[in-house]
N, C-alpha and C positions, 0 to 999 in steps of 0.2 A: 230755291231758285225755281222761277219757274219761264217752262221754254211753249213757244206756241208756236208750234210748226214743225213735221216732221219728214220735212221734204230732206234736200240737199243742204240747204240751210241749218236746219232741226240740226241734222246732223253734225256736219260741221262747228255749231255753238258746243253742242253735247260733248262731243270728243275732248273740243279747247276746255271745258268745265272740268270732265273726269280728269284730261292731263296734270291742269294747273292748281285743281282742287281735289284731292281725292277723298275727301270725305265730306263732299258737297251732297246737300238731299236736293231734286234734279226731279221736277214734276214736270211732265210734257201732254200738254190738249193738241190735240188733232185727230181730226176725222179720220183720215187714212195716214198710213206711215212706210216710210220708206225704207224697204228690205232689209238693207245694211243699220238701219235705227235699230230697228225689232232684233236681229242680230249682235250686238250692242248691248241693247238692254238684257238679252237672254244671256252673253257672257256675264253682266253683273249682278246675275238674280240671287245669288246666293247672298250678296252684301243688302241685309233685311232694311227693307224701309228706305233705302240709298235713292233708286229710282223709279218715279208710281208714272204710269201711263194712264191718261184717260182719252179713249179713244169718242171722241165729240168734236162738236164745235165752239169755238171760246167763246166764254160767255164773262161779261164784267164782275162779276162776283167771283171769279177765277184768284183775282188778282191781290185778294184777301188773304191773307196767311202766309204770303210771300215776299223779301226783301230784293229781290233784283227780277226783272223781268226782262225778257227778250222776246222779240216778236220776230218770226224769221220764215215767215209765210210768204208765199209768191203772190197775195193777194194783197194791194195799197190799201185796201179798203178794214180790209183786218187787221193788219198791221197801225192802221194808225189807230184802230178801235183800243187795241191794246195798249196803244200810247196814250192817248186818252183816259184810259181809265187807269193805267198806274200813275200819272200824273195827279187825275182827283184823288187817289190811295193816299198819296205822299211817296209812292218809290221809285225807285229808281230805273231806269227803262234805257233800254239798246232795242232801236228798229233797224235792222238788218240791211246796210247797203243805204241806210238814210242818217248820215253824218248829223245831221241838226236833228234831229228827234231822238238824238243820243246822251244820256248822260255819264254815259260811260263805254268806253271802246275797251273791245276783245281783241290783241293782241297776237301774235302766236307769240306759242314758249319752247324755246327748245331744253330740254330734258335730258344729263347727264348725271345722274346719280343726285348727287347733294346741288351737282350745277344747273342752275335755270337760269337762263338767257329768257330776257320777253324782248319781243317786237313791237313797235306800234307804231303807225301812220297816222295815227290821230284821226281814222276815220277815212282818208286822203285816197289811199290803196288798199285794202286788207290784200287783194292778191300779192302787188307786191311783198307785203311780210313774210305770207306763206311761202313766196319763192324763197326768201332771205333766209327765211327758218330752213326749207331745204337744200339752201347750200351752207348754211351750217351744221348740220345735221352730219353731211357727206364729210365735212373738216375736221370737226370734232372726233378724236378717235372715242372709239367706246367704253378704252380704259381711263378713261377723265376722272371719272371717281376714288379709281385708285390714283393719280397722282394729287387729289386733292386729300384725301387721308394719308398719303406720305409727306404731303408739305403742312398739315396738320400735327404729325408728330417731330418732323422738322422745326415748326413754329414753337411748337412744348417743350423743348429741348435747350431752346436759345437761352440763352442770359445773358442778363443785361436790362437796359432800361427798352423806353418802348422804341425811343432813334435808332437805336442801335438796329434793333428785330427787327425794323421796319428797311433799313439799308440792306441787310443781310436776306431780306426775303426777296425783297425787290434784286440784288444780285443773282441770287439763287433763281429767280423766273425768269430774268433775262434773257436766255434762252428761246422761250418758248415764242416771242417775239420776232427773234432775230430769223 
């Protein structure tokens, strides 16, 4: 993956990447980079080869060697440069904050052990998700994972066909609903 821009944006993309993919390779060009980036990238330095910095300016032969590209520069002029050129590549391209020069939206994902929640606005609001994402975040208790490994050995347990396991789980969570 590679990210071009390593402002507020840069960041922003990078985090939702590490969250949602934690074994994504995560190349970022930019000239200068923002504290909290470098921060970031210095927590993940021991994972070899995870995330390569190149401290420049993008340049279209960037865009070689990479399958998803994001551009998340505060500059339109860059931003669509990189849109451009991963469209001649053949890949896939997210311009940051620019719903039609996207072919694919970033999400937020909220993160509960084995549980992922994603968000999406299809472009419409990213803020709104992120709020979405933080108030579930606040809702979700922490111990989420452990009730999904208890309803896990719950589910292993059952007998019977698959109607049956399916009424009894669905009784069994009822609960958490109500």
């Amino acid at each position: 993956m590679l990210i071009v821009g390593a402002g507020e944006v840069g960041l922003e993309k990078m985090q939702f990447i590490l969250k949602s993919s934690p074994d994504a390779h995560i190349t970022i060009i930019a000239p200068w980079q923002k504290e909290e980036l470098l921060n970031l990238i210095e927590r993940h330095k021991n994972d070899l080869g995870r995330i390569e910095l190149v401290s420049r300016k993008f340049q279209s032969s960037d865009i070689i060697g990479h399958d998803l590209i994001i551009a998340a520069t505060n500059l339109p002029e860059v931003n669509h440069q990189v849109y451009t050129s991963a469209k001649y590549h053949g890949k896939l391209v997210n311009v940051a904050d620019t719903p039609d020069l996207c072919d694919f939206y970033m999400g937020s994902i909220v993160t509960r052990g084995s549980l992922k929640v994603a968000i999406s606005t299809n472009g419409k609001s990213p803020t709104f998700a992120k709020r979405f994402r933080q108030v579930l975040e606040e809702i979700l208790p922490h111990d989420t994972d452990d009730l999904l490994r208890n309803l896990k050995v719950i589910r292993d347990r059952l007998k019977g066909g698959f109607e049956y396991k399916v009424k009894e789980l669905n009784r069994i969570t009822s609960t958490l609903v109500n």
